[in-house]
N, C-alpha and C positions, 0 to 999 in steps of 0.2 A: 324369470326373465325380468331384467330392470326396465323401469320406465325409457321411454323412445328410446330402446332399442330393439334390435329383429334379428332374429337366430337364421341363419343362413348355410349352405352346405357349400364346400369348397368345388367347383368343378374337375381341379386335380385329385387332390388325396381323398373326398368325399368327406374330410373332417366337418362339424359342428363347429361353428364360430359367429360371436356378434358382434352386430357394427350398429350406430348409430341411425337413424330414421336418413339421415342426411346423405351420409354414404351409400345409401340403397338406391336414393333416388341419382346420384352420379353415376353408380351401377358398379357395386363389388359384386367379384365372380370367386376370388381366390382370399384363403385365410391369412397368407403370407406373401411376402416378397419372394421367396422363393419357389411359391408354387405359381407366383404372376411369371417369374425368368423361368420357368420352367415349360411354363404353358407358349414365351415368345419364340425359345430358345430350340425345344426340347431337350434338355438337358437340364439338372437339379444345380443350385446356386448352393447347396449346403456345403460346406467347408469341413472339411476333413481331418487334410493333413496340411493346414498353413503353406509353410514351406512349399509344400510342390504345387499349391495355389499360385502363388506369389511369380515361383518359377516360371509358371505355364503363363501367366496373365504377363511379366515383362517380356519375353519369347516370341509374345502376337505381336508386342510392336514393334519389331525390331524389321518387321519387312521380309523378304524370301532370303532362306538360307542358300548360303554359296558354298561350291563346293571347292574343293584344296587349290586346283587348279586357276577357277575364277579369283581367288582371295593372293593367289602368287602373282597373277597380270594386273592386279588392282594396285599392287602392295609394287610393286615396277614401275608401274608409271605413274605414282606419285612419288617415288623415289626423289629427294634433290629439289622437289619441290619444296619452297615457303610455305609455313600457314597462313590461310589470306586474313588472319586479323594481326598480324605482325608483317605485315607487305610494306613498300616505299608506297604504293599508294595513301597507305593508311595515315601514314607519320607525317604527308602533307599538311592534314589537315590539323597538327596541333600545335597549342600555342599561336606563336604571333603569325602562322600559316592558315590558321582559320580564318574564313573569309567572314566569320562576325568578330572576329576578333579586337577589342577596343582599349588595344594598349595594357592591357592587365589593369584594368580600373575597376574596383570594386562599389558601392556606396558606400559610403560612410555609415552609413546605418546600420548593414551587413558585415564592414569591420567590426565594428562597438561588438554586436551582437553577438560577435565569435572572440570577442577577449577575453583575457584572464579575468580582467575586473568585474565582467558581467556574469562571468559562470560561478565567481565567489560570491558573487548577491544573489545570485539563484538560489543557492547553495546555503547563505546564512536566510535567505525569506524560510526556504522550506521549515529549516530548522526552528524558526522561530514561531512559524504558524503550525509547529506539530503535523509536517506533513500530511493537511487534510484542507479541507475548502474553507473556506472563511464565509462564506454562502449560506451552500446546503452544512456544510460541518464532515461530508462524506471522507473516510480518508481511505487508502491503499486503493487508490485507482488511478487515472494517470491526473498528475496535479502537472500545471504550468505555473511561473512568476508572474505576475501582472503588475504592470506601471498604474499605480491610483491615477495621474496626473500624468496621460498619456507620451509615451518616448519620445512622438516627434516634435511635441511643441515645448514640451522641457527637457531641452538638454542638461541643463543644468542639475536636474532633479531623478537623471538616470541610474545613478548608481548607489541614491540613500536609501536609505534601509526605512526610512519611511513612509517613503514613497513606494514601498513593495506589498503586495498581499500575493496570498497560494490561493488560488482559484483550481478546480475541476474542468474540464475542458468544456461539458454546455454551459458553465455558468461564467467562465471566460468570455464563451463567444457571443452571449446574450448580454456581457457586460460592457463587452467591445461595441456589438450595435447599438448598443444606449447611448454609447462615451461619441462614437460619430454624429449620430441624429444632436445629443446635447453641442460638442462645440461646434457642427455646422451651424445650427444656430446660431450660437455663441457668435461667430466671427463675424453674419451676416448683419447683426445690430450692431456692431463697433465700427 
């Protein structure tokens, strides 16, 4: 027996099995997951035959089976009917029908952000910091572009290429909380 652990008998199958000092005192009764749904359920969780698993488990939630008759009166009076996400109700609301609707005005920031010009500096930073963090150094996880010299107060400096680094997404968002706390500062002494 290894150190803090405790040999234990399952109350289903009566197998041998050890757990931890820790687990004993939350109270294991059962070796497996299958012998805990066995012991809720009464019925065994082991899998078989996949397939007629799968079968039988999507089957339960499909609600009570109808039969020929019930499925003909169902399938009648929805006859002719609309699907209700394609209704005249639905098509009220879109576009310049929507009641927040504001003229199709985007920000300006949100245009930039979604142009060609922006996606090709995405595209040459990656490439040029080797697809990895400039940080940590981490690479093949999800990298963002990040503006050294933050987007909104240099316009001017959003699309150079040196104005770009590939950041990891903690070390973006840890880079971003610096870049606020620094230029609120910033602006409040000028």
């Amino acid at each position: 027996m290894v150190k803090n652990r405790v040999t234990l008998i399952c109350q289903i199958c009566g197998k041998e099995y050890e757990v931890p000092l820790s687990v004993v005192k939350i109270g294991s009764k059962y070796c497996s997951w299958a012998c805990l749904a066995e012991s809720k359920r009464g019925k065994p969780l082991i899998v078989k035959d996949r397939e007629a698993w799968l079968r039988r488990k999507s089957e339960a939630f499909k609600g009570v089976p109808r039969t020929e008759e019930q499925k003909r009166k169902i399938s009648a009076t929805l006859k002719g009917q609309k699907c209700p996400w394609v209704s005249e109700r639905n098509k009220r609301n879109v576009g310049p029908l929507h009641p927040q609707w504001k003229g199709g005005v985007g920000s300006e920031a949100t245009k930039i952000r979604r142009s060609e010009g922006l996606i090709e500096w995405k595209k040459k930073v990656f490439k040029r910091d080797g697809y990895a963090c400039g940080f940590c150094g981490i690479g093949n996880t999800k990298i963002e572009a990040d503006h050294i010299r933050p987007f909104s107060l240099y316009p001017e400096l959003r699309l150079d290429l040196a104005n770009g680094q590939t950041l990891c997404k903690p070390c973006h968002k840890r880079k971003t909380d610096l870049d606020r706390i620094w230029y609120d500062n910033f602006r409040t002494r000028l």
